[in-house]
Structures are given as structure tokens and as C-alpha cells.
N, C-alpha and C positions, 0 to 999 in steps of 0.2 A: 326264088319262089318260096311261097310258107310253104310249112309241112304240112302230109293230108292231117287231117282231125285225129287219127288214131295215132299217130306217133307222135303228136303232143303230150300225151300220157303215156304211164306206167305200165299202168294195167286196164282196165277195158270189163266195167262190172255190169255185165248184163243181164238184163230179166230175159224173163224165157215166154212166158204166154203173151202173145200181144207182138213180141220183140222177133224171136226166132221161131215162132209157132205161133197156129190157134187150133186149139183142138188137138193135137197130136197132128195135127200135118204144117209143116212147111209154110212158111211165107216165102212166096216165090222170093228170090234173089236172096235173102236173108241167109242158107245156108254160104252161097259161094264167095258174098261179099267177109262174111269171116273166115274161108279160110284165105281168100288173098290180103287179110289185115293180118294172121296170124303167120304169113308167108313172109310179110313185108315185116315182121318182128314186134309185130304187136302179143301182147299176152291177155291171154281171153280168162274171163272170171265169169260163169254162172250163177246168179244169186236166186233164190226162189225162196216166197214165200209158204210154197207147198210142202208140207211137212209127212205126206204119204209116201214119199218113195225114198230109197237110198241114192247117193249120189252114184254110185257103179249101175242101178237103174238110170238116173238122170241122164248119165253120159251114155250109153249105148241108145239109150232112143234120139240121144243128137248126133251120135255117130251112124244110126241108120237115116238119120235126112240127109249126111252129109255135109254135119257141121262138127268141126273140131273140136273134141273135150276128152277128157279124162277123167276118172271120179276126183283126182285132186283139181281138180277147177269149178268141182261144185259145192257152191257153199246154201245149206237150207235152215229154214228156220228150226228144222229141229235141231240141227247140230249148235244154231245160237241159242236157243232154248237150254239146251244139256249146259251150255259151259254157265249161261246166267244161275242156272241151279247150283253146280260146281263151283261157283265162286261163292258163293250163299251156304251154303252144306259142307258139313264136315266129308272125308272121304266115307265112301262104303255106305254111303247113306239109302233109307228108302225112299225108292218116287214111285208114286202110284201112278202108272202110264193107261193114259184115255187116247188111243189113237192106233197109230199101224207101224208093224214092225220097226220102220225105219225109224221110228220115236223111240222104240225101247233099246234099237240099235247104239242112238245115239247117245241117251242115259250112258250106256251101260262103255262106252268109247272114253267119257269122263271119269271113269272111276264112279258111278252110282251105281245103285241095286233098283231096277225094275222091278214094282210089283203089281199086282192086280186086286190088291184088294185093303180095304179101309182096317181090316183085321189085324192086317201086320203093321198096322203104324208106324205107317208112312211118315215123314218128315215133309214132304212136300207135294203135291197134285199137279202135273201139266200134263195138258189136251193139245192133242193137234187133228184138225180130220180127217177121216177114215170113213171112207163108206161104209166100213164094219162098225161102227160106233153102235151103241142100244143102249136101252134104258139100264141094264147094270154098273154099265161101267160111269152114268153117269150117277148112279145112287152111290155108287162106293166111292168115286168124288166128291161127292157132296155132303157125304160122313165124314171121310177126312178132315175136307176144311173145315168142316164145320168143330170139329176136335183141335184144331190150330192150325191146322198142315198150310204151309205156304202153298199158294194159287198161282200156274203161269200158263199162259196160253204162247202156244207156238207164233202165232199171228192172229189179227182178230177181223180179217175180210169177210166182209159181210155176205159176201155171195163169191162163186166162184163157177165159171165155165162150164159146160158140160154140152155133151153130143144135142140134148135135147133143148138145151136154152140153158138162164140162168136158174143155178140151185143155192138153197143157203152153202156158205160159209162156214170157216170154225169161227168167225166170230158173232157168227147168229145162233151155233152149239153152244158157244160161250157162257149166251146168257142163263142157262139152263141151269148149270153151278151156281152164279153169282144168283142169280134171282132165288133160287133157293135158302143161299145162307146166307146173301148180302153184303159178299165180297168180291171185291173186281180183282180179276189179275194180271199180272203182271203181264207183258206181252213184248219177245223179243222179236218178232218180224217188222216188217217194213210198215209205216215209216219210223219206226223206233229205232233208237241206236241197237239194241245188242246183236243184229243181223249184218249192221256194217259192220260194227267190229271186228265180228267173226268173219268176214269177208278179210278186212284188212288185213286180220292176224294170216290168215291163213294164205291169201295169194301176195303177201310183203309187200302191200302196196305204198308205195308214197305219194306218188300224184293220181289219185285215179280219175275218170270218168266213171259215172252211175247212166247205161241207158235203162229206159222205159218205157212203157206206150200208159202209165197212170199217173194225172198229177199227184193225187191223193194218199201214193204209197212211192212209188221209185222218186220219183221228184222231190216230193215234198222227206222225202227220207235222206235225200243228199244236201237239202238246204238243212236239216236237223244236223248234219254232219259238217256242211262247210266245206261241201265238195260239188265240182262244177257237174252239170250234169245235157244229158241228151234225150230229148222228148222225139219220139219216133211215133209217124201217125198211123201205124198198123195194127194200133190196136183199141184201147179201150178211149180214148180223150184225143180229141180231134181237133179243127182249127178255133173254134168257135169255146170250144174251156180253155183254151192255152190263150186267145187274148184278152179272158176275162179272169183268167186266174190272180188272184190275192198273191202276196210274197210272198208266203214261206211254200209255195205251189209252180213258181216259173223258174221254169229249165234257162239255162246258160246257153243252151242250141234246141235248133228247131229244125227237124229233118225229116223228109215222108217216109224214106225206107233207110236200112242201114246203108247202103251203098254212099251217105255222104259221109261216110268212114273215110272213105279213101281217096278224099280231095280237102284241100285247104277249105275250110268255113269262110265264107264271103263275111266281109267286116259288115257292124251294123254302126251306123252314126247319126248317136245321139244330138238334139238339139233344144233350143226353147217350146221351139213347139210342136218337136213330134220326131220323127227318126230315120231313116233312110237306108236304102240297103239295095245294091247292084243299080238297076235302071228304077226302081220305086222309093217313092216319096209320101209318107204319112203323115198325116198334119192331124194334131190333135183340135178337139173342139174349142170355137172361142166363147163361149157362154158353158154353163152349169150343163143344161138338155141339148146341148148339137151336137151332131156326131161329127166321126171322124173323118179325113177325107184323104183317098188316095189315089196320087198319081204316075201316070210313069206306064213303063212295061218294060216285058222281062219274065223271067221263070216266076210259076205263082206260087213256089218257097219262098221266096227271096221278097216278096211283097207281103207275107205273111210274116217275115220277120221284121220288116219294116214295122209293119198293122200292130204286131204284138210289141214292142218299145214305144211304141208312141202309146197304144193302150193303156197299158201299163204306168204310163207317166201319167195321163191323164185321171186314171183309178185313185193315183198318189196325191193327184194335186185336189180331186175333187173328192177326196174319201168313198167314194163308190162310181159304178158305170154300169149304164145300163145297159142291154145287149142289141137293143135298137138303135146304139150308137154306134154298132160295129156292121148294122147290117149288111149296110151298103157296102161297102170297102171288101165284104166276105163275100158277096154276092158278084160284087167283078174279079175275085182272085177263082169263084166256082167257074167264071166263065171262061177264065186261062186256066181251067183244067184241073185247081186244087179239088181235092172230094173233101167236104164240110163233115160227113157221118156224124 
């Protein structure tokens, strides 16, 4: 019998919002299903884009859902932030820190000097968000660079979650620097490399899986890497973007919750004209405008993994697709129970 999906891999590099959380609570089964991956010898890696909290924060609010970590299993973008600075800067260097604690924490972990102000000429500017963020700390960023200081944002998401709906991002802060001095910068979270890196360096990965619930950032960050990756539908990108997503955006697996951790992944087989997977059959369009067509039954994963290879193929062959051509095929996998969101 194959192995479940989780002991095919090393390590096991998961996002957190969307994946094992929304909001600060729980996706139901999300906590139990790792720790019976983490029982059965899988090694769990926390990746976050979010640059406001330290990792020993990160972990005890997933050790109060009842999900298995430790600060050393979390890897955030301030800490890939701090080394891409550290690699760039002599030691002892000044960074002018625009963001929270866990940002000057992390400076200051590399051998940098956090500072607060454009006075002490700084060597370099990176931002992460912070609810405490105000217009000084972004004028005294914007004096630096504007004096030379290299420019790095922690991550550049445009919006980010919150109790009351969606709120900007540090990469809608972002622009606030550049548009001022008219320099972009640098950015080590997701989908850039310097956030896997610092994942890899740090949990010794050699084969990993990347999960996420975003094609735009966890996905599209493990195809920049070269690493297979797990698209989970609980959170932000749903059935209807994963089979119209472009290549450097499609996941290697297609899963509703984590719990397909801890079973063999059902094979997918490709064809001329479309793709096939458990009891479902996808056939891609025979003209430029016809849609796709699917048949069969069975779990309405397993037809969504069909739906998305044969998509997919037809995107490739036809340079684009239109979502009218997926309609139908999404509309009988909602009726065996897949939720579209």
C-alpha cells in the first residue's frame, strides 16, 4: 500500500491562516489531523508571512488549539527578513525597524543594531506590520532611504484578515515608503525565496511539502522553489481559482482539509484529452470555446482533481480559459458536496 501523503516527505511546511486557523480559532480537525502526522513521524514546520509576532508567541497560540509546535518550528518572515539584511550588511550594522517587537527581535538575533530613527544612519529600512505602525516611523523611513539606506519589506500582502473583515497589508504600508522616494523593496516573504530559505535552513529540510490555502503566495512560492506543494480548501482560494490557475500557481495536491495528510493521495492520469482520478473522468474541450466535460462518480475531491489536470492542460494548449468552461463540471462536483466559496 503507498505511504499516507505526509511520510512522503521530510518535513511538512505549513501556513498558518487559512491552513491551521482563521482568525485565531481552529479549523475544526486541522489541529488533530497534525498531531497524528507528527505521532506517525512526520516533522511539522510553521511558515508565516506575519511579521508581528515572535515565534514562542506563534507556538503557544497553536499549542492552546492543540496543535503541535515549538518556537523552533516556526519560521516568519521577519526572521527571513533579518538574515536577507545579514547577508547584505556588514555585522553590527544599523536597521531602522518600522514594525513590532518581533521585527527588532529578529534584527537584533542576526547580529544587527535596531534603530528608530533616520538620525542614526541607518544602513538599511525594513517594515513589517504592526498595528502600532504611525506616520513617524514611516517619515523616518522614508529619510533613510531616501539618504541610501537599502529598503526591505518583511512580506508585501496586500490585505490581511482581521476579526472585522479584510484590512490593508504590509504590502499596502508598503507603498507609503516607495511612493514617497520611489524605491521598491526588497521583499522576503512569500512567494519570494528568502522565507523558504529560512524555512529550509532552519527545519533541515530536504524533501519538503509547502501547504496553503493561497495560490498567490504558498503555492505560487513552492513553484519559485521547486518544491511540490499542497493546496487546502480552508481557506483563502477555492475550487474555481485552483482550476483556472496559470503555472507558476498549481499545487502538486488538491485537498479540502489537512486530514488527506494521512492517507495515500489517489493517483491522477493524465491523457490526450483530459485526466482522470478515482471514479471521475475529465475531458477537456474539443473547440477553442467549449467547455469541459465530466464524468463518473465518487468523492467530489477526487473529481476536482480530475477537473483541475485536464484544465489545466487545456489553459496550456489553448493559452488561456475561460471560467464558463469550467462551469458546469464545478457545478456537479457543488452538487456531491464540494463547497466552491
Amino acid at each position: 500500500m503507498p505511504d499516507a501523503l505526509a511520510a512522503v516527505y521530510d518535513v511538512l511546511l505549513l501556513d498558518l491562516d487559512g491552513v491551521v486557523y482563521i482568525g485565531g480559532t481552529a479549523i475544526p480537525g486541522a489541529p488533530e489531523a497534525l498531531t497524528k502526522a507528527k505521532e506517525n513521524g512526520a516533522h511539522l514546520g510553521y511558515v508565516t508571512n506575519n511579521a508581528s509576532r515572535t515565534p514562542a508567541a506563534v507556538a503557544a497560540l497553536l499549542n492552546g488549539m492543540g496543535a503541535p509546535a515549538t518556537a523552533a518550528d516556526i519560521v516568519t518572515s521577519a526572521q527571513a527578513a533579518a538574515r536577507l539584511l545579514s547577508d547584505k550588511l556588514p555585522p553590527k550594522s544599523k536597521v531602522l525597524v518600522i514594525g513590532a517587537l518581533a521585527l527588532r527581535l529578529a534584527i537584533r538575533e542576526r547580529g544587527l543594531i535596531p534603530v528608530s530613527s533616520a538620525a542614526e544612519n541607518p544602513q538599511a529600512v525594513v517594515q513589517g506590520y504592526s498595528p502600532g505602525i504611525n506616520y513617524g516611523g514611516f517619515a523616518e523611513g522614508g529619510l533613510a532611504v531616501r539618504a541610501g539606506a537599502l529598503f526591505v519589506g518583511t512580506n508585501a500582502d496586500s490585505t490581511i484578515p482581521s476579526a472585522r473583515g479584510t484590512a490593508p497589508g504590509n504590502g499596502s504600508l508598503l507603498q507609503v515608503i516607495e511612493h514617497a522616494t520611489g524605491v521598491k523593496p526588497q521583499i522576503a516573504g512569500k512567494p519570494e525565496p528568502p522565507l523558504h530559505r529560512e524555512s529550509i535552513i532552519r527545519t533541515g529540510a530536504r524533501r519538503p511539502l509547502v501547504i496553503g490555502d493561497r495560490l498567490d503566495t504558498d503555492i505560487e512560492a513552492a513553484y519559485n522553489a521547486d518544491t511540490d506543494s499542497l493546496l487546502v480548501l480552508t481557506g483563502v482560494d477555492g475550487p474555481r481559482s485552483v482550476v483556472l490557475a496559470p503555472p507558476h500557481q498549481r499545487p502538486t495536491y488538491i485537498a479540502e482539509t489537512l486530514d488527506a495528510l494521512l492517507a495515500p493521495y489517489p493517483q491522477v492520469d493524465r491523457t490526450d484529452d483530459g485526466a482522470s482520478c478515482a471514479g471521475w473522468t475529465a475531458t477537456a474541450p474539443t473547440t477553442e470555446n467549449g467547455t469541459l466535460t465530466l464524468t463518473g462518480d465518487g468523492t467530489a475531491i477526487d473529481g476536482l482533481r480530475a477537473l483541475a489536470a485536464a484544465a489545466w492542460a487545456a489553459h496550456d494548449q489553448q493559452g488561456s480559459l475561460d471560467p464558463k468552461q469550467v462551469a458546469d463540471p464545478l457545478d456537479q462536483l457543488a452538487a456531491h458536496g464540494l463547497k466552491l466559496h
